[in-house]
Chimera marker file (.cmm) of the C-alpha trace (Angstrom):
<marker_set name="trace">
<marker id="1" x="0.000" y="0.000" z="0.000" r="1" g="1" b="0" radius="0.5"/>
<marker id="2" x="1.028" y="3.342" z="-0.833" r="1" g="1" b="0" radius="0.5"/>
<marker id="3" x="1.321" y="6.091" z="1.573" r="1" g="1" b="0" radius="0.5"/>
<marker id="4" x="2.388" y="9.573" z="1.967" r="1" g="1" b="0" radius="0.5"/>
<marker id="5" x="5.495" y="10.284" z="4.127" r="1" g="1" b="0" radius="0.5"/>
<marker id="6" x="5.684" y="11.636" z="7.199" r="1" g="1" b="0" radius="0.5"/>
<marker id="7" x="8.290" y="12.897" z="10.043" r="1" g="1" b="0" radius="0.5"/>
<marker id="8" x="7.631" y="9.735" z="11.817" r="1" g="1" b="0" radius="0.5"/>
<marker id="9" x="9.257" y="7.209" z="8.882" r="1" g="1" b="0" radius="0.5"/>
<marker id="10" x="12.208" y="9.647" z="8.723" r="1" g="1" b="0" radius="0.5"/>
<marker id="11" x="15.212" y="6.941" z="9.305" r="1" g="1" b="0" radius="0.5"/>
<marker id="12" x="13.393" y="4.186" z="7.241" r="1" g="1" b="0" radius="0.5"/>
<marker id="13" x="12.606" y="6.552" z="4.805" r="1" g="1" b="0" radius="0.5"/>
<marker id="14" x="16.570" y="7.685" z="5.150" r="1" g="1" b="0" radius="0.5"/>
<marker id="15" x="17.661" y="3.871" z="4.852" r="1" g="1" b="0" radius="0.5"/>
<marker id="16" x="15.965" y="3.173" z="1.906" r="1" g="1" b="0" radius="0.5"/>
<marker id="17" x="17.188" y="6.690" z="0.141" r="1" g="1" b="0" radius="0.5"/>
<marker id="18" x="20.323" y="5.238" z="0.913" r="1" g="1" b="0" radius="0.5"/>
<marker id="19" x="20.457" y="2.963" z="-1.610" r="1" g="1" b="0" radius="0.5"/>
<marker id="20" x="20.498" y="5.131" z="-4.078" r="1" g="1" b="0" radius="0.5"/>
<marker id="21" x="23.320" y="5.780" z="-5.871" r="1" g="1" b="0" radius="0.5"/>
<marker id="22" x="23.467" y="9.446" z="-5.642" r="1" g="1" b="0" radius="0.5"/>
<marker id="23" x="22.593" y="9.167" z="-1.983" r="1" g="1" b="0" radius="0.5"/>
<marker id="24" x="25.015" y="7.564" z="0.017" r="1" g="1" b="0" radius="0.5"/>
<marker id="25" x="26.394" y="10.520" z="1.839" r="1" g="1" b="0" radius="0.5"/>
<marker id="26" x="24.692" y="10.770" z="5.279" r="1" g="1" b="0" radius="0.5"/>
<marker id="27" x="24.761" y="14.820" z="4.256" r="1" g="1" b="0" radius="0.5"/>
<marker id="28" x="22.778" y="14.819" z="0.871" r="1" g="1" b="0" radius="0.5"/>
<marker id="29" x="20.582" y="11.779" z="2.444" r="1" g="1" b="0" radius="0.5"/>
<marker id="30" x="19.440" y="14.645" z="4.906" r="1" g="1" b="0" radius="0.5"/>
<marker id="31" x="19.674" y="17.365" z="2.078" r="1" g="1" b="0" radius="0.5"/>
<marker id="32" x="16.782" y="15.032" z="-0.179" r="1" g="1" b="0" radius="0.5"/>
<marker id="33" x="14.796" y="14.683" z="3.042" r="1" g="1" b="0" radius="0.5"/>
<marker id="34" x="14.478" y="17.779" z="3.845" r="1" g="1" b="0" radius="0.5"/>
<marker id="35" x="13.315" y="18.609" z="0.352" r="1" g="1" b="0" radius="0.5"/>
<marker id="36" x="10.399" y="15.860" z="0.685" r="1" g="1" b="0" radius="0.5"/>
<marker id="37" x="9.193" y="17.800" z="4.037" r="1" g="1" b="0" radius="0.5"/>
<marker id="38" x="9.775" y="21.127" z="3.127" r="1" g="1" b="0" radius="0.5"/>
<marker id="39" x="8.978" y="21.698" z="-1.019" r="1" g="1" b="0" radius="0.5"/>
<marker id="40" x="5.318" y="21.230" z="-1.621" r="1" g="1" b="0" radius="0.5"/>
<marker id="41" x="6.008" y="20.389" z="-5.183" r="1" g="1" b="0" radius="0.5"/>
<marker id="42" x="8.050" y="17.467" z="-3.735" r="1" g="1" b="0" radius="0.5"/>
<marker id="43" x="6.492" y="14.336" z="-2.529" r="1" g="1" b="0" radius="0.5"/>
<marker id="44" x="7.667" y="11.243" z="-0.864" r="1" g="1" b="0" radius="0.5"/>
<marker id="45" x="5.723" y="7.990" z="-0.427" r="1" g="1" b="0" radius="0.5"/>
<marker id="46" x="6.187" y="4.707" z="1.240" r="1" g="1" b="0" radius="0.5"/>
<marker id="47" x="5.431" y="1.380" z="0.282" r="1" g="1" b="0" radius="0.5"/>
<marker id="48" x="3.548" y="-0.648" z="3.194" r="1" g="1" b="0" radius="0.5"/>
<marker id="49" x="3.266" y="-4.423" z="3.155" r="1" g="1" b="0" radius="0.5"/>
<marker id="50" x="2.044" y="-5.929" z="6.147" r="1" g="1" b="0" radius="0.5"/>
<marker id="51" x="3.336" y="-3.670" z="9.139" r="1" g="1" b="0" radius="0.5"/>
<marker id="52" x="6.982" y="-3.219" z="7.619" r="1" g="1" b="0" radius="0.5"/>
<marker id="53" x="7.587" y="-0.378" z="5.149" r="1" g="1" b="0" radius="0.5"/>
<marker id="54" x="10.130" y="-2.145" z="2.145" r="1" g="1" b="0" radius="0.5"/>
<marker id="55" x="10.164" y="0.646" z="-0.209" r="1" g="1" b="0" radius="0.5"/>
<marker id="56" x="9.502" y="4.208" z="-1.650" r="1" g="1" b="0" radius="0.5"/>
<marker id="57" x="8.966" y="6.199" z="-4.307" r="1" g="1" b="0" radius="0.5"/>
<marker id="58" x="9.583" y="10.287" z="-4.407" r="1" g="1" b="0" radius="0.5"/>
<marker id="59" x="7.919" y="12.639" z="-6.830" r="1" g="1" b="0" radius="0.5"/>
<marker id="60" x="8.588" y="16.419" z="-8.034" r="1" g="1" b="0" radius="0.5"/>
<marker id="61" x="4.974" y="17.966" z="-9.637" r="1" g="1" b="0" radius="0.5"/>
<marker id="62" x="5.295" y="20.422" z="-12.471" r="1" g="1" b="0" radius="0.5"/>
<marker id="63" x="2.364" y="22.518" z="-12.801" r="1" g="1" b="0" radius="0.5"/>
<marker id="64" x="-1.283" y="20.845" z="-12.549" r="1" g="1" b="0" radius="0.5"/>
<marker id="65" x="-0.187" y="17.886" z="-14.815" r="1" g="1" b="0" radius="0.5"/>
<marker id="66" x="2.909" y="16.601" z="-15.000" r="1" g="1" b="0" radius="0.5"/>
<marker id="67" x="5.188" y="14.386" z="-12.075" r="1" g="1" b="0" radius="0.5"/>
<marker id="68" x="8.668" y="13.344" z="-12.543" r="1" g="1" b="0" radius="0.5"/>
<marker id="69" x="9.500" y="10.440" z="-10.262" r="1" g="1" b="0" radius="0.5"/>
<marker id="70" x="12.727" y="11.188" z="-8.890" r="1" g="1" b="0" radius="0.5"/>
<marker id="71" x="13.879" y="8.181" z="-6.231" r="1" g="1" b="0" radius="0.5"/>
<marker id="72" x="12.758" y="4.739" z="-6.031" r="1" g="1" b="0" radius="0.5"/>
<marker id="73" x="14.075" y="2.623" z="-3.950" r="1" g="1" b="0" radius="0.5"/>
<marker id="74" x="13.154" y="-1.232" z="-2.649" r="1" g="1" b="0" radius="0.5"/>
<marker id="75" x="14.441" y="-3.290" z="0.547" r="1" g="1" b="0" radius="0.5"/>
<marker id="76" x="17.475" y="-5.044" z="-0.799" r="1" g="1" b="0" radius="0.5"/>
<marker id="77" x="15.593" y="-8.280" z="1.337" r="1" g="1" b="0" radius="0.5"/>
<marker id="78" x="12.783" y="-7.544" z="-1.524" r="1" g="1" b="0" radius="0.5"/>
<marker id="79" x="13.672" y="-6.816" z="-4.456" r="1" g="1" b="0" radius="0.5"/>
<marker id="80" x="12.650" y="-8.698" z="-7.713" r="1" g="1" b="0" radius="0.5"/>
<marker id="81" x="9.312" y="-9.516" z="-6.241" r="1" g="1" b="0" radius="0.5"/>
<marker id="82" x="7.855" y="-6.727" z="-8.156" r="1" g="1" b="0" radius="0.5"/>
<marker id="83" x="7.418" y="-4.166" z="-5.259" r="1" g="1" b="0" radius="0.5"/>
<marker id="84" x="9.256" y="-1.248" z="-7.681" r="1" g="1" b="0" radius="0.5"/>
<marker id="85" x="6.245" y="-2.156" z="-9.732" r="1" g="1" b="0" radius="0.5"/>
<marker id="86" x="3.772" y="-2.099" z="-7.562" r="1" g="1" b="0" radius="0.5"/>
<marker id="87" x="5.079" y="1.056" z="-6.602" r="1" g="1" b="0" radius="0.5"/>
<marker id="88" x="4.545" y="2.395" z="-9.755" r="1" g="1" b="0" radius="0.5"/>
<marker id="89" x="1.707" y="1.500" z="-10.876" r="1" g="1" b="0" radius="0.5"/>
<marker id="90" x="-0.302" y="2.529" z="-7.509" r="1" g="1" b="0" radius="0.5"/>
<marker id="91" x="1.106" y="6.095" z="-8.077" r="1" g="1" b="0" radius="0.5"/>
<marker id="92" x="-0.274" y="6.310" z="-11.570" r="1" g="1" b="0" radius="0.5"/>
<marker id="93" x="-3.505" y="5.451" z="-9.904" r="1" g="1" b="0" radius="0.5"/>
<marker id="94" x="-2.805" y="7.783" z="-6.986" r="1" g="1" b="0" radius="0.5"/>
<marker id="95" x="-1.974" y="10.557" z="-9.838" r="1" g="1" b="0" radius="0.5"/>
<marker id="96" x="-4.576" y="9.384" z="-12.236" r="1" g="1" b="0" radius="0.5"/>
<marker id="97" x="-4.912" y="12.751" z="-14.128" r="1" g="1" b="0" radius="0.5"/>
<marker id="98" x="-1.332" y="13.334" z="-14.397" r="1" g="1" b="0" radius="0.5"/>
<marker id="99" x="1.415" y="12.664" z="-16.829" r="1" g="1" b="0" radius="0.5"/>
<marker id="100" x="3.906" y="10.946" z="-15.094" r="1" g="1" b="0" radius="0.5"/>
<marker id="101" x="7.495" y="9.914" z="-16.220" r="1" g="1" b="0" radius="0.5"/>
<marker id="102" x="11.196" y="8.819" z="-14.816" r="1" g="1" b="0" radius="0.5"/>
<marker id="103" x="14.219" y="11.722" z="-14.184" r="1" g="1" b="0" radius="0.5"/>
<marker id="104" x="17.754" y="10.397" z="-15.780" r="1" g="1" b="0" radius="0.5"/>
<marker id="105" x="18.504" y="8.585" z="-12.658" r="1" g="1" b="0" radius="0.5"/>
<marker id="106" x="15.196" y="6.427" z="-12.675" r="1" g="1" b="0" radius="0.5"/>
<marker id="107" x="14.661" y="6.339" z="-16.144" r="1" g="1" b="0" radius="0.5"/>
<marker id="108" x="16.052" y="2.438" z="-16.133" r="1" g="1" b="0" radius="0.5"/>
<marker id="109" x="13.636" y="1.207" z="-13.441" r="1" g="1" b="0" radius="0.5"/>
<marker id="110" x="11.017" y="3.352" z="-14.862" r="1" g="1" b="0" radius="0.5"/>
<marker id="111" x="11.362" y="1.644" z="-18.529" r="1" g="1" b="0" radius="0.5"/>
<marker id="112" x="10.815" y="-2.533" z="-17.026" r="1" g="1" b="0" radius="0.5"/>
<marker id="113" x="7.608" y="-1.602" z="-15.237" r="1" g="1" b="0" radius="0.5"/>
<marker id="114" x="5.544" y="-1.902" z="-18.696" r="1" g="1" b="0" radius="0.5"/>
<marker id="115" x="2.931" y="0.170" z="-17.591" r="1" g="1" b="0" radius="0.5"/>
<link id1="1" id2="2" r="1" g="1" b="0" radius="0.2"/>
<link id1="2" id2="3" r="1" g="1" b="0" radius="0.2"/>
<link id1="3" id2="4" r="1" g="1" b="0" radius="0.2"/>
<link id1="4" id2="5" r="1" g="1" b="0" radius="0.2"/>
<link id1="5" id2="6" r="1" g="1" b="0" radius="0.2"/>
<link id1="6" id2="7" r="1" g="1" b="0" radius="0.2"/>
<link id1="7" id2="8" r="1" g="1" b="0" radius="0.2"/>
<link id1="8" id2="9" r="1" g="1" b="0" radius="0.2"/>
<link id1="9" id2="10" r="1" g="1" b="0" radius="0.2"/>
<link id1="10" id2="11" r="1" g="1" b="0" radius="0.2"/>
<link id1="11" id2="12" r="1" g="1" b="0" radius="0.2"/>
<link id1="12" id2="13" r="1" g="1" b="0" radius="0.2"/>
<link id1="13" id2="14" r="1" g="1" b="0" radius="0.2"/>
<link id1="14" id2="15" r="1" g="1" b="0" radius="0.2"/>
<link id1="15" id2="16" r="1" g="1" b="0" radius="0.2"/>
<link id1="16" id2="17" r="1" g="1" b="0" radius="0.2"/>
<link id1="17" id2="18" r="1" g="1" b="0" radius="0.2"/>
<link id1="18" id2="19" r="1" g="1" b="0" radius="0.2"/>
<link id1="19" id2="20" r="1" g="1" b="0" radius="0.2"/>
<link id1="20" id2="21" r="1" g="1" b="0" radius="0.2"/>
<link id1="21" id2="22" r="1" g="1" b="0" radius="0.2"/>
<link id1="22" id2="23" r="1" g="1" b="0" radius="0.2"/>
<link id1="23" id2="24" r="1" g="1" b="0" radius="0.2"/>
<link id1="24" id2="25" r="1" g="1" b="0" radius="0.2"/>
<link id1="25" id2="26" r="1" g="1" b="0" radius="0.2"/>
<link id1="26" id2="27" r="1" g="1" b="0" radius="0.2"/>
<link id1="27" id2="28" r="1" g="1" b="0" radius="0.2"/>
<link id1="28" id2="29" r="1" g="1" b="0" radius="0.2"/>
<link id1="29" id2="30" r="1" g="1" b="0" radius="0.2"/>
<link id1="30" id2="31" r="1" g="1" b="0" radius="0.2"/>
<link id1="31" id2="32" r="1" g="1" b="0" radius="0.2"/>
<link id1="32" id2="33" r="1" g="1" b="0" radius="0.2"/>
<link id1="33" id2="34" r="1" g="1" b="0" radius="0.2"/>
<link id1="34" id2="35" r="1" g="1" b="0" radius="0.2"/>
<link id1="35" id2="36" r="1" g="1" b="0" radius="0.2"/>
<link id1="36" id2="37" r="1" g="1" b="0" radius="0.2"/>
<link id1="37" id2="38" r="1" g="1" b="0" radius="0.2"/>
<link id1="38" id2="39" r="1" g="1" b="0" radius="0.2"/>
<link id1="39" id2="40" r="1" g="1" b="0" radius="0.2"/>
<link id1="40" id2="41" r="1" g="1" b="0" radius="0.2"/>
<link id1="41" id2="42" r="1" g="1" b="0" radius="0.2"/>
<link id1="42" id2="43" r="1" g="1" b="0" radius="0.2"/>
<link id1="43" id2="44" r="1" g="1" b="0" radius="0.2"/>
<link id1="44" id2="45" r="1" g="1" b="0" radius="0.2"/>
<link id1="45" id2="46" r="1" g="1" b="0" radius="0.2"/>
<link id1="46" id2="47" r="1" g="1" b="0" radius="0.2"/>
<link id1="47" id2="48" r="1" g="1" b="0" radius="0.2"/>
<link id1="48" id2="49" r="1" g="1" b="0" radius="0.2"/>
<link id1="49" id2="50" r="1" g="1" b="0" radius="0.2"/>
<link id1="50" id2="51" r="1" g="1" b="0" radius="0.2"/>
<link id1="51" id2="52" r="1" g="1" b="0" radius="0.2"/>
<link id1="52" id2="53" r="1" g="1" b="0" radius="0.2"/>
<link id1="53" id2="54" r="1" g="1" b="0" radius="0.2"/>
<link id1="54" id2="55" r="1" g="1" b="0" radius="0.2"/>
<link id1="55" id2="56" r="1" g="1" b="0" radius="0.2"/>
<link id1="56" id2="57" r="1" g="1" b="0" radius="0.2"/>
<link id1="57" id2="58" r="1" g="1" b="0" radius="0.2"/>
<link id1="58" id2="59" r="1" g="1" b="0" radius="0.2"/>
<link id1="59" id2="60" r="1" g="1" b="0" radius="0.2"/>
<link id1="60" id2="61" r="1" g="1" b="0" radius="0.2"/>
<link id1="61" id2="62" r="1" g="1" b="0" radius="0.2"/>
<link id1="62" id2="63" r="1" g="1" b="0" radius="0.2"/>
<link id1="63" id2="64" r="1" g="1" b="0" radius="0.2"/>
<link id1="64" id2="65" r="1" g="1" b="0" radius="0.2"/>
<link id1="65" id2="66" r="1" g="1" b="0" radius="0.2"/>
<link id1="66" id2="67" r="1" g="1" b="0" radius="0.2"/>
<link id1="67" id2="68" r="1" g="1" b="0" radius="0.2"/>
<link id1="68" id2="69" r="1" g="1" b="0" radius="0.2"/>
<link id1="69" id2="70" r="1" g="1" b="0" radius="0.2"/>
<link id1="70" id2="71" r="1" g="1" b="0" radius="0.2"/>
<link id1="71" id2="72" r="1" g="1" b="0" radius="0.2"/>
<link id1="72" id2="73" r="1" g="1" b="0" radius="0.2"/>
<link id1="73" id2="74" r="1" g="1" b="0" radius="0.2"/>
<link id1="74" id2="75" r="1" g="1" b="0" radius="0.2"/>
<link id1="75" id2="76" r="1" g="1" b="0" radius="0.2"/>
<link id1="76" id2="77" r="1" g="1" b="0" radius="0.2"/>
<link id1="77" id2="78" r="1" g="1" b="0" radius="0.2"/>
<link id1="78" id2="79" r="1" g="1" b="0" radius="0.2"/>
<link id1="79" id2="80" r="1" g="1" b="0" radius="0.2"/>
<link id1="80" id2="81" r="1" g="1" b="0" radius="0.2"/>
<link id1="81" id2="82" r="1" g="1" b="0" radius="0.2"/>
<link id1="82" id2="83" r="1" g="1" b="0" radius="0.2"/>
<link id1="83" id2="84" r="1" g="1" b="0" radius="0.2"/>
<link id1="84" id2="85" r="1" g="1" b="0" radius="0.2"/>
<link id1="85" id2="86" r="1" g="1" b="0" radius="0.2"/>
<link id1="86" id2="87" r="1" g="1" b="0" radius="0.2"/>
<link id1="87" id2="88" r="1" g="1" b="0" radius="0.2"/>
<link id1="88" id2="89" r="1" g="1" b="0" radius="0.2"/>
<link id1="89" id2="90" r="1" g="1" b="0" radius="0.2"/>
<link id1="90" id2="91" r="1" g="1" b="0" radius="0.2"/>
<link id1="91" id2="92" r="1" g="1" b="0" radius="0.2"/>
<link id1="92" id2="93" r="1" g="1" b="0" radius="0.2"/>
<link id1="93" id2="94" r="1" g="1" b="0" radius="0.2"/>
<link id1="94" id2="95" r="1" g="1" b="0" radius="0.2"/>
<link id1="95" id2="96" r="1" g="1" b="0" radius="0.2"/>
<link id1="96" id2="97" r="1" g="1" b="0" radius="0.2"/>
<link id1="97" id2="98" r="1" g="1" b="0" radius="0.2"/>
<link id1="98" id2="99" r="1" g="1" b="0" radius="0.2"/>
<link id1="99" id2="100" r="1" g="1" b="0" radius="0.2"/>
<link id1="100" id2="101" r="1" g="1" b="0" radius="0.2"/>
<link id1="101" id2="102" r="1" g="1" b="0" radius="0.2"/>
<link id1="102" id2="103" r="1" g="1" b="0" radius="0.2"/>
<link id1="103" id2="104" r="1" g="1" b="0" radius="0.2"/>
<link id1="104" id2="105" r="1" g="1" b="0" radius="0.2"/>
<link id1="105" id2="106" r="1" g="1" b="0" radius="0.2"/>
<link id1="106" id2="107" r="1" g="1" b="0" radius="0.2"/>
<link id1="107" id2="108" r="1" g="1" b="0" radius="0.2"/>
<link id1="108" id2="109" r="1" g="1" b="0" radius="0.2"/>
<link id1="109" id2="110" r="1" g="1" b="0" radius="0.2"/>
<link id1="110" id2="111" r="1" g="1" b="0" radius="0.2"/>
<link id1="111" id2="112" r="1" g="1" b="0" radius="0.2"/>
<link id1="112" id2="113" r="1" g="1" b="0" radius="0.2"/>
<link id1="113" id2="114" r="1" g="1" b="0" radius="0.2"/>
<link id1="114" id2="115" r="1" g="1" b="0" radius="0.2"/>
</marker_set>
């Protein structure tokens, strides 16, 4: 289940940034989460299976129509079971009236989910 971030999920949220490529440093991991509490035109959701959260997704909105997904990011202890997916495809329903599309550094991901 999808579900909007809050203050409360800030070191899983951290931990999962983390494996990211581009966020490794402890600095910039605070630096991006910041952004996600701060920016309105920034959101940052969590994947919920169960009671444990295994992933995430982040979002930047431009305009009234348009969302470029920005991080995604799955539990190491998860991956390849299709929760990137899942991901995905709930925040195309969750953004139904939107166009929504990868940045560079999720472009890859973004391509396999087949939506």
């Amino acid at each position: 289940m999808l579900i909007r971030y809050n203050k409360a999920f800030e070191k899983i949220a951290m931990g999962l940034l983390s494996f990211m490529p581009k966020e490794k440093d402890l600095k910039k991991l605070q630096e991006t989460i910041k952004l996600y509490e701060t920016e309105k035109k920034w959101r940052l959701f969590l994947w919920k299976e169960e009671e444990d959260v295994i992933g995430l997704v982040g979002v930047q909105l431009f305009g009234e129509s348009s969302i470029e997904v920005q991080h995604i990011s799955v539990n190491p202890s998860h991956r390849f079971e299709g929760v990137g997916t899942q991901m995905i495809k709930a925040l195309h329903e969750y953004y139904a009236d939107y166009e929504i599309g990868p940045n560079k550094d999720t472009e890859s991901f973004y391509k396999q989910c087949e939506l």
